[in-house]
N, C-alpha and C positions, 0 to 999 in steps of 0.2 A: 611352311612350304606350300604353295598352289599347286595343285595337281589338278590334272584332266577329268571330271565329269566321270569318264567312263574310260576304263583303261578293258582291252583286249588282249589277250593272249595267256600265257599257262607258264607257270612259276613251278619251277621243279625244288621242292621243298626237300631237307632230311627231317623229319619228323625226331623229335628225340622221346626220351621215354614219359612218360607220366601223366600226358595228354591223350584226350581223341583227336580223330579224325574231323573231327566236327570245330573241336578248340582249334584246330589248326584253320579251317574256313572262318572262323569268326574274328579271328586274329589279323589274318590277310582283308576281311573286308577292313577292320578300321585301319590297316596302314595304306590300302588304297582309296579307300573314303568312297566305297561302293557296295550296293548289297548283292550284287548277281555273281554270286562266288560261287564254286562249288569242287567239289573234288573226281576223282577216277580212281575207286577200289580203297574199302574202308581198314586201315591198319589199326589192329587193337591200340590198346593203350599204352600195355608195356612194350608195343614193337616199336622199331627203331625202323628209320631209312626213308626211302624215296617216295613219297608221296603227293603226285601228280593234282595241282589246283588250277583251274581256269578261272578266268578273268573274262566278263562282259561276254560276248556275243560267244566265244570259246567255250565257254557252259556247253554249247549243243553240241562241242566234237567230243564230248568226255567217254559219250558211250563206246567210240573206237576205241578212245583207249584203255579205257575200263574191261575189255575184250583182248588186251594185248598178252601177250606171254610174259610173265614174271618170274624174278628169280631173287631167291632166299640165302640166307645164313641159318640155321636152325640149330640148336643145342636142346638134344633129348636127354633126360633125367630118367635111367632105369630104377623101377622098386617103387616107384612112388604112383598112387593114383590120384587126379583133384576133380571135383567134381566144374570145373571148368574145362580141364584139359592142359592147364598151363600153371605156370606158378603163380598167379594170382588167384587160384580156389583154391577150398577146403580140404584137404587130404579124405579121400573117401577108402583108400585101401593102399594096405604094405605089402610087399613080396617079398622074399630073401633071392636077392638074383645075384648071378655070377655067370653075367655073359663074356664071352673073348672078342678080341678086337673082330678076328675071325668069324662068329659068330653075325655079328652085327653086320660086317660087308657082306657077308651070304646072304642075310636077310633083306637087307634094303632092296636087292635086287630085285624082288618078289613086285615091289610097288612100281616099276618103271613100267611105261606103256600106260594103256588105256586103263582105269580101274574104276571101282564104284566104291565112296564115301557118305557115308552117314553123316549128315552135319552136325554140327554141338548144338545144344540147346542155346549157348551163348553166341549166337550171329545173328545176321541182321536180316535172317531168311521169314518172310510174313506165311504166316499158316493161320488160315480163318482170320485175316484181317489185323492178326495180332504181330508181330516182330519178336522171334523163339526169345531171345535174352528179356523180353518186358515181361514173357511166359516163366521164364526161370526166375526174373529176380520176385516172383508173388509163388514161388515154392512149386510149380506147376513144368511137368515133363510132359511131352508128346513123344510118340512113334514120329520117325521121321522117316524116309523112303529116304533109300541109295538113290545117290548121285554120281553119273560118270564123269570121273575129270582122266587129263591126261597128265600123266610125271614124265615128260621128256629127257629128265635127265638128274639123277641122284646117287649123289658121290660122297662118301665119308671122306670127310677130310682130317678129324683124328677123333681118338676115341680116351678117356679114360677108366681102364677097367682095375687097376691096381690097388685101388681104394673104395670107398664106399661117401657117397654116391655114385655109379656107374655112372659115365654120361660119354653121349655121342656126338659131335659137331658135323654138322651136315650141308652142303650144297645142293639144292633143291632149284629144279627149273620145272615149270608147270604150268598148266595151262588155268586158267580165268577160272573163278569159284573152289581152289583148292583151299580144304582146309588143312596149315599146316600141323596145325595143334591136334585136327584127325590124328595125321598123317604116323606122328609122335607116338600116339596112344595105339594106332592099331602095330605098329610098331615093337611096342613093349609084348604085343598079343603075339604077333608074329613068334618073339624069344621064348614064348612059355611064362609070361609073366605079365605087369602091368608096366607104363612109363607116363611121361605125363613133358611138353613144351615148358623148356626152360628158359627158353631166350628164343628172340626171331628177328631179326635183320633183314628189311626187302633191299637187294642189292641192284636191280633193275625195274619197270615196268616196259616193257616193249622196245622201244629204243634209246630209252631215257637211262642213265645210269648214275649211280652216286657218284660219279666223277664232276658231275655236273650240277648235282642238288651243292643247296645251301639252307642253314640255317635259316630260322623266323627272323633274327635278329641281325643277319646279313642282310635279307629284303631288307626289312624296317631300313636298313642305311641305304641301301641299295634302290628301292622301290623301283620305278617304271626301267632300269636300267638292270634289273633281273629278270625282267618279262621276255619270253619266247613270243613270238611273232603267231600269230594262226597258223598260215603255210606253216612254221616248225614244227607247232602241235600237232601237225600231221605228216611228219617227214617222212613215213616208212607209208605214206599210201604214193602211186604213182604222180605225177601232176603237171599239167600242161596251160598254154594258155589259149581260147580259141579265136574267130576271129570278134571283130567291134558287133557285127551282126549278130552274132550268136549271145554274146556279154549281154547285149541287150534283151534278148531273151527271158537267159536265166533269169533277171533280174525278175521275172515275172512266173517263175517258177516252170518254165516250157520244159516239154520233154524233147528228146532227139532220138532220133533215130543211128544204132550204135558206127554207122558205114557214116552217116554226114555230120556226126561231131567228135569221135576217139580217133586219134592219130593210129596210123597204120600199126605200129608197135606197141598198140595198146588194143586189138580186136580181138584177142583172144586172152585179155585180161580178166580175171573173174569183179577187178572193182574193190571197193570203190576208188574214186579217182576225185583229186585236188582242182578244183578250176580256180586257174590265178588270172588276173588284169595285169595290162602291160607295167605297172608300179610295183609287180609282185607280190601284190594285196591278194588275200585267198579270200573268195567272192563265193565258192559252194563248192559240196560235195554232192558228186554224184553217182548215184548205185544202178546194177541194171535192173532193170525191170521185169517181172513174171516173162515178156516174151525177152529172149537172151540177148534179140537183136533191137532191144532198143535201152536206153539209161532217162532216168527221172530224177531231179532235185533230192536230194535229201535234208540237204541242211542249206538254207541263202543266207548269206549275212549279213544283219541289216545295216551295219555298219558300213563294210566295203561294199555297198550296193549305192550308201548314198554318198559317196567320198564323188 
């Protein structure tokens, strides 16, 4: 099959188990026969689900979405500790626990709202240059400083307490940098005991949802007829198109001033905002600027700049 040079836009993957985040970008370059791949927000290994990939020039919109609200499946395992946090580490410590379904909803509640998280040693957080998981896997802990994330919203959705292992099934929405495998464990702290991520499912990133991923091996049949557009990749920012004058502009990376290029229903937008050409090609985004009344280039595409 001949394919395109360079294909653009972002391929909403379900990730299945057993793979990284990274096996899934290496995988998408060789079925697009490209190497400017890259992904938005890294799903461990044994998680399952939505895992947002760009394609060509779409690489640069990742960090919006990499920033977007997510939302989880989570299955917590009370009594058990790992020294990962999940069920792929070493059991570091038992409890004898005997929580109520009861028990468990009163708790969760504790995490909704704003909170501060500890990260695992096993993420992809860089301290002195190093990446914590390359510090754990040579036997080596660090102190890590609390982190604020936001839990918008956490819901038991059932619970098994009648047997042993306890375990909790969870819906989780949250904001960008949670860790859910924290989230588990301080969890288990919360009961009077330990707990430790038994499963995790991302069931959203931002606007994107598993209704819409597909398999690796759906692309592979699929290829350039599973790709999302750029304008899609950014469907939840505002987006307009301006006039030939201004097009030409951008193309050169100019700033505006926010009164002589945002449409009137867009002046008291905080941003950023989609700029499209009359083909509905998305040509840049644009953020405002230190002064509020005016917006700057953030990202030009070189693509739809040279169409």
């Amino acid at each position: 099959m001949v394919r395109p040079a360079n294909v653009h836009g972002l391929v909403v993957i379900d990730k299945p188990a057993g793979i990284t985040s990274h096996d899934v970008v290496s995988r998408c370059r060789k079925i697009f026969g490209q190497r400017q791949v890259g992904h938005a927000g890294t799903l461990d290994p044994d998680a399952t689900g939505v895992l947002l990939v760009g394609l060509g020039d779409a690489t640069r919109l990742l960090r919006y979405l990499s920033e977007s609200i997510k939302s989880y499946r989570a299955t917590v395992c009370f009594g058990t500790a790992t020294d990962t946090l999940d069920a792929a580490g070493v059991v570091t410590e038992t409890v004898d626990m005997h929580v109520t379904d009861l028990q468990i909803r009163h708790a969760t509640q504790q995490f909704e709202g704003e909170i501060l998280q500890v990260p695992p040693m096993v993420s992809a957080i860089k301290i002195g240059g190093k990446r914590l998981h390359e510090l754990a896997r040579e036997g080596i802990e660090i102190a890590r400083e609390a982190r604020p994330v936001s839990i918008y919203r956490i819901e038991v959705e059932a619970t098994q307490c009648a047997a042993q292992p306890q375990t909790a099934t969870m819906f989780v929405e949250c904001s960008s940098g949670t860790y859910i495998r924290t989230l588990a464990a301080d969890l288990g702290v919360a009961l009077g005991g330990v707990a430790h991520l038994e499963s995790l499912r991302r069931l959203s990133v931002g606007a994107f949802g598993e209704h819409e991923s597909r398999s690796l091996d759906e692309i592979a049949d699929l290829t350039i007829a599973a790709v999302l557009s750029p304008l899609e990749a950014v469907r939840s920012m505002p987006h307009f198109e301006p006039s030939a004058e201004q097009l030409a502009k951008i193309c050169n990376g100019s700033t505006f001033s926010s009164s002589e290029f945002l449409p009137v229903t867009l002046f008291d937008h905080p941003g950023p905002f989609a700029v499209r050409n009359a083909r509905g090609d998305l040509v840049a985004v644009y953020e405002r600027r230190d002064d509020p009344r005016g917006v700057k280039p953030a990202v030009v595409l070189a693509h739809a700049v040279a169409q």
